[in-house]
C-alpha positions in Angstrom: 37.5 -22.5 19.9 39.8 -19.8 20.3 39.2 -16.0 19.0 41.5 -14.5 16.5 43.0 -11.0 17.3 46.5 -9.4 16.5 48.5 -9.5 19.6 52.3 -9.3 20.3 54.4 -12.1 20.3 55.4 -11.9 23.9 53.9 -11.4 27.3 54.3 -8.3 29.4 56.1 -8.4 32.1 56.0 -5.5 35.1 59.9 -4.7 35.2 59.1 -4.4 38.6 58.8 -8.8 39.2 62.5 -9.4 37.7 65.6 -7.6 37.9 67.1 -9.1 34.8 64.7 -8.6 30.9 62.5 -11.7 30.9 61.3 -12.5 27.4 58.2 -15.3 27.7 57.0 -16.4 24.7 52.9 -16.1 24.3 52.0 -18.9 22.1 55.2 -21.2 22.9 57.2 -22.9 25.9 59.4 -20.8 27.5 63.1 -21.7 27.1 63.7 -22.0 30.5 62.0 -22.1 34.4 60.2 -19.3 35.6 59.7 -18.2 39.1 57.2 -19.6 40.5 56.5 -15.9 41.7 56.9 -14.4 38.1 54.7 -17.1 36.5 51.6 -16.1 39.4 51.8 -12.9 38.5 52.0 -12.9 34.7 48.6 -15.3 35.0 47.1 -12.8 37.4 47.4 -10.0 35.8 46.1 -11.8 32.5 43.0 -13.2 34.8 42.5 -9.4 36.1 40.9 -8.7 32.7 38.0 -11.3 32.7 34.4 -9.8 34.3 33.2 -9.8 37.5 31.7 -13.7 38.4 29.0 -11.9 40.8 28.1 -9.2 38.3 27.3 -12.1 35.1 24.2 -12.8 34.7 24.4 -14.2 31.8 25.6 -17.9 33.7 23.2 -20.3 35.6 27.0 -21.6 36.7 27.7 -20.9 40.3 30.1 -17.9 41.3 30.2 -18.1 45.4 30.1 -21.0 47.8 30.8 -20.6 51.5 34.6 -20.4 53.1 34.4 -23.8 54.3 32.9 -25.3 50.9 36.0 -24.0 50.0 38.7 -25.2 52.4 36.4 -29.0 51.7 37.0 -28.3 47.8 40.9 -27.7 49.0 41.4 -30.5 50.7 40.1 -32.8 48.5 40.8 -31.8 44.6 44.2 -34.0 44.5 41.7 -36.8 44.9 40.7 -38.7 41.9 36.7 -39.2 42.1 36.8 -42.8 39.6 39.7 -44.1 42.0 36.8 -45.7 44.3 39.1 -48.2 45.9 41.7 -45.6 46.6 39.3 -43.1 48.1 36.1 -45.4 49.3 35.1 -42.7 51.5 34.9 -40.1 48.8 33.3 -42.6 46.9 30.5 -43.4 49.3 30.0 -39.3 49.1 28.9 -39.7 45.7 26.4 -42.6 46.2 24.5 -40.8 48.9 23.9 -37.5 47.0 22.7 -39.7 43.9 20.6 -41.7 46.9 19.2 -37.7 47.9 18.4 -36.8 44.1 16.4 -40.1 44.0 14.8 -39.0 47.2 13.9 -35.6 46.3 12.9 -36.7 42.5 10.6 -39.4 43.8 12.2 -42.8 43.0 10.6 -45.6 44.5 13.4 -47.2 45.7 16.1 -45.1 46.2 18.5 -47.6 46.9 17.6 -49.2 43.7 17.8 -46.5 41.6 21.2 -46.5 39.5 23.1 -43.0 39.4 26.3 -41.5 38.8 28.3 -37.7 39.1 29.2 -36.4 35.8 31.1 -33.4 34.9 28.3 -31.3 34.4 24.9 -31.5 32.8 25.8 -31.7 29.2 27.6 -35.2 29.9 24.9 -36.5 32.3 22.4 -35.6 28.6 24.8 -38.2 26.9 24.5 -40.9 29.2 20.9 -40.2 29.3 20.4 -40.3 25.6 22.7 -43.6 25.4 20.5 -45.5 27.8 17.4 -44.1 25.9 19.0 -45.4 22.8 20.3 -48.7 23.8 17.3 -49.6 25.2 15.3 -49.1 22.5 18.2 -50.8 20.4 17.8 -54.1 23.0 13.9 -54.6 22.4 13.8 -54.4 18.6 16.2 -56.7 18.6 14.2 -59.0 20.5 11.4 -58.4 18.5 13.6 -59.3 15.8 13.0 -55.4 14.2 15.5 -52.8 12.7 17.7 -50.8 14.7 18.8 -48.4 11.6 17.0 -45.6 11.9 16.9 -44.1 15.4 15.1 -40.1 16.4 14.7 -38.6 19.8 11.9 -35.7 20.1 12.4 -32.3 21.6 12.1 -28.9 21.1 14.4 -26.2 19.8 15.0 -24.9 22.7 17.3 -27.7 23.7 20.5 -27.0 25.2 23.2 -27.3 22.2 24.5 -31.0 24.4 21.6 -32.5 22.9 22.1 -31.9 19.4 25.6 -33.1 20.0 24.3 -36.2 21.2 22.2 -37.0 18.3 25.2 -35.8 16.2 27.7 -38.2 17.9 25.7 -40.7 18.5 23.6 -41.0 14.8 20.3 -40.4 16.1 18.4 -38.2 13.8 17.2 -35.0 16.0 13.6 -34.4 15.8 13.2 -30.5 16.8 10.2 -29.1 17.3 10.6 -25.2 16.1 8.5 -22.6 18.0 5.4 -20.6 16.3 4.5 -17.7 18.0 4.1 -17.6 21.6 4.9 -20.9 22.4 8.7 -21.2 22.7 8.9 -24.7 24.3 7.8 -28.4 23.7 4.2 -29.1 23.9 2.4 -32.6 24.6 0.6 -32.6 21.0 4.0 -31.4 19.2 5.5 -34.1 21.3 3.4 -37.1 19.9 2.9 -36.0 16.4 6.8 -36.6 15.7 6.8 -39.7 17.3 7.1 -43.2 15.7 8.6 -47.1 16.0 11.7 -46.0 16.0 11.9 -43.3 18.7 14.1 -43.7 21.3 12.5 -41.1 23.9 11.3 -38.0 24.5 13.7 -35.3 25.9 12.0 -32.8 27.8 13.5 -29.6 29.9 12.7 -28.6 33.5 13.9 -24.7 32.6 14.7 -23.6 29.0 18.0 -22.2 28.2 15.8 -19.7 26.3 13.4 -18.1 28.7 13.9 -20.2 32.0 10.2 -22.1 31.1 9.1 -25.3 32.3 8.1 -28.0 29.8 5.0 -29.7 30.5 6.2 -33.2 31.4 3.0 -34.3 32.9 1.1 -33.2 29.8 4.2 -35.0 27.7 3.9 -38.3 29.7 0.3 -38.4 29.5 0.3 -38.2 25.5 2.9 -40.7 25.2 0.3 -42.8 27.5 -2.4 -42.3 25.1 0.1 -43.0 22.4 0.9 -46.4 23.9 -2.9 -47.4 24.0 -3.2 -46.9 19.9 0.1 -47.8 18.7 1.2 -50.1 21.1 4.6 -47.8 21.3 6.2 -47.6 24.5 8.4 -44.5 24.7 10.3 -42.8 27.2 10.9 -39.9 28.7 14.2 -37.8 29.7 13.7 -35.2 31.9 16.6 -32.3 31.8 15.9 -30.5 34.7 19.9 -28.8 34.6 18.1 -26.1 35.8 14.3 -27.0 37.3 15.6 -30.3 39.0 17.0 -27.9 42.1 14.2 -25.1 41.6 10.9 -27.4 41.1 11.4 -29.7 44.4 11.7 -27.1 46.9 9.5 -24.0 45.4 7.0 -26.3 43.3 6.5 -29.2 45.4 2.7 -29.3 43.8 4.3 -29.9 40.2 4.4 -33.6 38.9 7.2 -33.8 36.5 9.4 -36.1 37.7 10.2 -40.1 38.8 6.5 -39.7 40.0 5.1 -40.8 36.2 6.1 -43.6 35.5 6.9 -43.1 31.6 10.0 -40.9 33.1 13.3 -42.7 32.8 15.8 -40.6 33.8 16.8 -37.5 35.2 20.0 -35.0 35.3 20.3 -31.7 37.2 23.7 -29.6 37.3 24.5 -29.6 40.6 27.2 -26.4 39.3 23.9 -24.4 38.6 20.9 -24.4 41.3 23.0 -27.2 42.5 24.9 -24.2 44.4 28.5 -26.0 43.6 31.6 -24.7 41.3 31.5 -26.3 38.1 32.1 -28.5 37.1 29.3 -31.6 38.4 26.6 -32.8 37.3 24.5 -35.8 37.9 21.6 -38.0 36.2 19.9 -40.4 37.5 17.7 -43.6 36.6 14.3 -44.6 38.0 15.1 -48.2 38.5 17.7 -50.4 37.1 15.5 -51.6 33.5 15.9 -48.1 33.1 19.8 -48.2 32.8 20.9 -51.3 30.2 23.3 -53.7 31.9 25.5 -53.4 28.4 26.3 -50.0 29.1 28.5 -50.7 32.4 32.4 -51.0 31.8 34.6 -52.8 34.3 38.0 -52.4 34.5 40.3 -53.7 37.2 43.1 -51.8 36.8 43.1 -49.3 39.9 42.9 -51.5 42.6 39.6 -53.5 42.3 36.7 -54.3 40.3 35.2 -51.3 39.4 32.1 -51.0 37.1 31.8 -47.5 35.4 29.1 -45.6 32.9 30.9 -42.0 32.1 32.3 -40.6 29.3 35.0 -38.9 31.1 37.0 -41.0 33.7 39.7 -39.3 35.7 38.2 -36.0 37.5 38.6 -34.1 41.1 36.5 -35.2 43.8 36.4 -32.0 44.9 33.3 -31.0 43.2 31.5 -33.9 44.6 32.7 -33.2 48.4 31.2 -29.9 47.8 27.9 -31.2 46.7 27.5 -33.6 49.8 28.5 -30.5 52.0 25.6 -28.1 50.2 23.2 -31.1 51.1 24.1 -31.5 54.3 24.9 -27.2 55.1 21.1 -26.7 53.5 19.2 -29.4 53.7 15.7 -29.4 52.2 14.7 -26.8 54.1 18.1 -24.4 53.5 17.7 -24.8 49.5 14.2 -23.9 50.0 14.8 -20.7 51.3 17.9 -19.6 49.0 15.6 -20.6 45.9 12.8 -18.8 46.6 14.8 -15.8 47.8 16.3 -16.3 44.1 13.1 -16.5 42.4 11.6 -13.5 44.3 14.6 -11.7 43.4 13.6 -12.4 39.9 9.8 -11.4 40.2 10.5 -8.0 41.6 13.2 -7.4 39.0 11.0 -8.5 36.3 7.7 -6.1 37.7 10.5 -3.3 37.6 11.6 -3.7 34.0 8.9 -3.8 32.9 7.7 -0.4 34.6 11.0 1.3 32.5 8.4 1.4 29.6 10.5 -0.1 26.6 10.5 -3.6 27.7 7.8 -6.6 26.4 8.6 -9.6 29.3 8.5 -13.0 28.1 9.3 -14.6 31.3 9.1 -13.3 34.8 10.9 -15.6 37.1 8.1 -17.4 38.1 9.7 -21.2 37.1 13.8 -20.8 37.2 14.5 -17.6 38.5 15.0 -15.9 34.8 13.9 -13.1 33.2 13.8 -12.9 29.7 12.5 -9.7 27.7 12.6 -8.2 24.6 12.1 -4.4 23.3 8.6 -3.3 22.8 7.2 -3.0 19.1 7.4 0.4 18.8 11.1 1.0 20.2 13.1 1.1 16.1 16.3 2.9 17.0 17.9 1.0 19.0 18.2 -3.3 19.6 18.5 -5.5 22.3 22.5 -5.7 21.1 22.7 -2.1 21.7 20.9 -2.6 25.7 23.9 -5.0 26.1 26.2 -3.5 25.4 25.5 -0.5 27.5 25.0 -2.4 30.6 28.2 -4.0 29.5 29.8 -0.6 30.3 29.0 -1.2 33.9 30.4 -4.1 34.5 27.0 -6.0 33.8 26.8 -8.8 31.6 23.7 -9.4 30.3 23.3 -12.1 27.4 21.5 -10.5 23.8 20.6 -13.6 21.3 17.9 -14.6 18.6 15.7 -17.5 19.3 15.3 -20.7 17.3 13.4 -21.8 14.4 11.0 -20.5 13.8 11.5 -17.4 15.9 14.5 -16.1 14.9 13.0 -13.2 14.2 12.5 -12.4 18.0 15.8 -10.9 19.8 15.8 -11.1 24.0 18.0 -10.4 26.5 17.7 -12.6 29.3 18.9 -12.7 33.3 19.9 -15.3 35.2 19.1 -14.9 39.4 21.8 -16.9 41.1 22.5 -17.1 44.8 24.5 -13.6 45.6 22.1 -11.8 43.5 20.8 -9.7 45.9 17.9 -7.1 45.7 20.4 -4.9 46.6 22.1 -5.7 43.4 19.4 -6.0 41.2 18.5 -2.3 42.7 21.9 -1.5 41.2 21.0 -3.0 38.0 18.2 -1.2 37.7 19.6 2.3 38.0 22.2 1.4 35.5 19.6 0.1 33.1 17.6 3.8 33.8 20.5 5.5 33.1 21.6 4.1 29.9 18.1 4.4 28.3 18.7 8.1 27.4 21.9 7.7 25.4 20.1 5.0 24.0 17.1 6.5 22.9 18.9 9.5 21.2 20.1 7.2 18.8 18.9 7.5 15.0 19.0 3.8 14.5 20.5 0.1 16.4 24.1 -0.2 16.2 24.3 -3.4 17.1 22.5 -7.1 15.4 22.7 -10.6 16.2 25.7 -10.7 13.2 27.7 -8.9 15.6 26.3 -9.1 19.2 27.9 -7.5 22.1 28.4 -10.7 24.2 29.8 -13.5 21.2 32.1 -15.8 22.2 32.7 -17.2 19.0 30.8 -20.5 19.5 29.6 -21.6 16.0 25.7 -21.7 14.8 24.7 -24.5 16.0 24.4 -22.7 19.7 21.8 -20.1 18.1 23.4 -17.7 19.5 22.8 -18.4 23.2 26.1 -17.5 25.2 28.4 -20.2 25.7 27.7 -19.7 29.9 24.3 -20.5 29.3 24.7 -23.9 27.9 27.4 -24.9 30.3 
């Protein structure tokens, strides 16, 4: 969706670039060829405007990878990643980092455990939800039942891809709104929507919302019970975009993944705490029963035989080379080390905001490395709109929404810890945050609501506000 604004017809053009007048059209194809060193500059200077990468935290999306991730990423985006026969060894890249998710998630057999690259989380959901759905779809017709009237569970805190994938896909969505203090799916929530027809249970390793962890253990356990009385056998999709590169390496104790059995599937983003530009993801299943055979596609039309389960085909391998190399670079114990760096960040930052005095914390970085806080009860003249905005001032961009049914009500601002986001910076932060509290506090009354928030990009409803970085 693109934002309305006036705006002159034409672009501007430094005199400087072109010795002759050089009308370019904004919204249109220029009569003619550019040069190639007018055209770079025109685009940079446009670019010049967007914020600083390292200074958003409103993104779990990457915003630095090494020089040499770089110069790999380089020399290997004019490859086409579905083109497996053309580039095997590319290819084979791909299959070992889904062969190292099912490692580090747990999979029994690892080389028996289907997988694929996807162009970021929100795809990988899809091709979750599909298998959850055609499954189900496969054994009532066996049993010679219905197949009308599928639902998937989860909470309201799901990222906006799910909804889309009930949406496109005709399942009916089955949200569980939050009541009070709990802001994520619970086990007993869980169950008491379930039913015959449900497809699966999607639950999330790291809310959009607050950076929580859902209980999967807890989850998987009910559905257990569930199976005992009803006889229902229901899945469970674990979106760990966030947790399923977090929860490995700083909460090795936590069961929540291929280690329960009821769990089916799994996607992480590897453009998030997967430490690569976006756009990748991937999702993996725990065993091929998981993944119906009637979901693979051949087609033999680029070179061999290839069979295929994506919704997007052609794509750069460039994203995938970089994964491999982040495996490799950091190994188990390398990601260990950023994480927890991140999620330390995220602690101390939280203990300080909370020391300012205006600030209620809702989440301290102590699952993703996110902080999510809103204004204390007694603070009236000013919002959390209005706190955005002023950090905005400075370069920061820190994300102001409402929550979901039933809590919309309750207005946050949240911050994401990324690699890069150094205590050094979140010193920075800090003083920028002290410092626009007195301007702020002089004021009779907000300026700013959710109607009108300092950091919309325009989105639609359905994505409850949450910036469009977030859900990425």
């Amino acid at each position: 969706m693109t934002l309305s604004r006036p705006r002159r017809p034409d672009l501007s053009v430094n005199p400087i670039f072109t010795r002759a007048p050089l009308r370019i059209p904004r919204d249109r194809f220029p009569a003619g060829e550019l040069d190639p060193a007018v055209a770079y500059q025109v685009v940079h200077d446009e670019l010049m405007l967007d914020g600083n990468p390292r200074l958003n935290l409103a993104t779990f999306v990457t915003t630095w990878m090494e020089p040499q991730a770089d110069r790999l990423m380089d020399e290997s985006r004019d490859k086409n990643l579905i083109d497996k026969d053309e580039y095997p060894h590319t290819a084979d890249l791909e299959s070992r980092c889904v062969r190292m998710l099912a490692d580090l998630w747990h999979a029994s057999d690892i080389d028996d455990a289907p997988g694929t690259s996807t162009t970021g989380s929100s795809e990988a959901c899809m091709l979750g939800g599909l298998a959850l759905k055609r499954r189900w779809q496969n054994a009532r017709r066996a049993a010679g039942k219905p197949t009308g009237r599928p639902n998937i569970v989860m909470g309201s805190n799901v990222q906006v891809c799910w909804e889309k994938f009930a949406n496109y896909w005709d399942v009916e969505p089955r949200l569980v709104p939050m009541e009070g203090e709990r802001f994520h799916l619970t086990a007993e929530e869980a169950v008491a929507r379930c039913d015959e027809n449900t497809i699966g249970v999607a639950t999330i390793l790291g809310s959009t919302f607050d950076g929580s962890y859902e209980p999967v253990l807890d989850i998987c356990t009910a559905l257990d019970r569930l199976q005992e009385r009803s006889g229902w056998d229901i899945p469970v999709h674990v979106d760990a975009a966030g947790g399923g590169m977090i929860a490995p390496f700083c909460d090795p104790e936590l069961v929540w993944d291929f280690r329960l059995p009821r769990v089916a599937s799994i996607n992480t983003s590897g453009h998030k705490y997967g430490l690569v530009y976006p756009g990748v993801g991937w999702v993996v299943w725990r065993d091929p029963d998981a993944l119906p055979s009637d979901l693979m596609l051949n087609v033999n039309y680029l070179g061999s035989q290839l069979p295929t389960f994506t919704l997007n085909f052609s794509r750069p391998g460039s994203q995938v080379v970089a994964q491999y190399y982040n495996f490799l670079r950091l190994g188990f114990e390398g990601y260990r080390r950023v994480q927890q760096y991140s999620r330390e960040v995220a602690r101390a930052l939280a203990i300080s905001i909370g020391e300012l005095g205006p600030f209620q914390m809702l989440t301290r970085g102590d699952e993703l490395p996110v902080v999510a806080f809103t204004l204390a009860q007694d603070v009236t003249n000013y919002s959390v709109f209005d706190v955005s905005s002023a950090l905005r001032e400075q370069g920061w961009l820190v994300p102001a929404y409402t929550f979901p049914d039933n809590r919309t009500d309750l207005a946050v601002l949240r911050i994401v810890v990324r690699n890069g986001f150094t205590h050094d910076l979140a010193d920075q932060f800090l003083r920028d945050l002290r410092d626009a509290l007195p301007l702020l506090q002089g004021q009779p009354a907000p300026l700013r609501g959710p109607e009108a928030g300092s950091f919309s990009h325009g989105i639609g409803s359905s994505d409850q506000a949450v910036p469009q970085e977030a859900r990425s």
